[in-house]
Residue, then its C-alpha position, 0 to 999 in steps of 0.5 A: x500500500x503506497x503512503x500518502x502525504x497531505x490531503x491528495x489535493x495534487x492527485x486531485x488535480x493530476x486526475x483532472x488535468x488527464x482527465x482534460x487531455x484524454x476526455x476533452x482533448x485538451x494540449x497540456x501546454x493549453x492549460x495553466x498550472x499554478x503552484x506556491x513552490x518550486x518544488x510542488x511545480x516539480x512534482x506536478x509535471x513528473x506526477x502528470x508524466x507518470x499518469x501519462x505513462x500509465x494510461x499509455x500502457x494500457x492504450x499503446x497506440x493512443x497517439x494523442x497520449x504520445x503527443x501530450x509527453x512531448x507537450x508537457x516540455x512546453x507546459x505551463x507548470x510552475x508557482x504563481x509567482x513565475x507565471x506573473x513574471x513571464x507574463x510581466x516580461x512578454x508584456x512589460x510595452x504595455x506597463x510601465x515597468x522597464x523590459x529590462x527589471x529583474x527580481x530582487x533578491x532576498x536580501x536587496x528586498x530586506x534593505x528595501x523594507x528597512x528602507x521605507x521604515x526608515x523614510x516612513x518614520x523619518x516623516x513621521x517625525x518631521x511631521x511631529x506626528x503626535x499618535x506616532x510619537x505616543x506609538x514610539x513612546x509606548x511600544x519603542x525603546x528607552x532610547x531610540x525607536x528600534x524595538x517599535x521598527x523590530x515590532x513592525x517587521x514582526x507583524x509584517x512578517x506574521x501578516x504575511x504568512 
């Protein structure tokens, strides 16, 4: 008996995606296939493969089969992320991104958090913002603002996930 991890949402989908190719006729490089990892995005294409494989070994001589091993190379499968990009990047004349962006890395986008924390309270304070200056008084440090900045980035992060 062949162990299962998760709740069989990729099998799930696996099943419905064959189901697209054999019943309704559907190019595997026609359909969207989104997931949140790199790694999910990997195990999908070699899931689809095997089902491929196996639904080949018992039709042979099924030609459409064949056809979608050679599709799935062209296929569409990867995280939301990298879709969004591709689509970014096939499309950027009609944005006002320049063609020529690139993902920042993790850590660039760590000096651009603290960055706009920094501006954001240097505004603040020049402002003498007073529901801010209440909010470094109670939740900031003794003597610098530094636990309320390490606060934020905790909710930030927290929020995120």
């Amino acid at each position: 008996m062949q162990q299962q991890h998760g709740s069989g949402k990729t099998a799930v989908l696996v099943e419905r995606i064959i189901n697209k190719i054999t019943n309704e006729n559907v190019d595997i490089d026609k359909l969207l296939i989104v997931t949140f990892t790199n790694a999910a995005a990997t195990e999908m294409r070699e899931r689809i493969l095997k089902a491929i494989y196996e639904k080949l070994e018992k039709e042979p001589d099924n030609s459409n089969l064949q056809r979608q091993i050679l599709l799935l190379n062209k296929a569409n499968i990867s995280t939301i992320h990298a879709f969004c990009l591709d689509v970014i990047k096939n499309n950027f004349y009609q944005t006002d991104i320049s063609p020529n962006f690139r993902l920042a890395s993790a850590p660039e986008i760590e000096l651009l958090k603290m960055e706009v924390l920094e501006e954001v309270f240097d505004k603040l304070y020049e402002e003498k913002n007073n529901e801010f200056i209440n909010l470094v008084n109670i939740y900031g440090g003794y003597r610098d603002d530094k636990d309320l900045k390490e606060l934020i980035l905790k909710i930030y992060k927290f929020i995120r996930k």
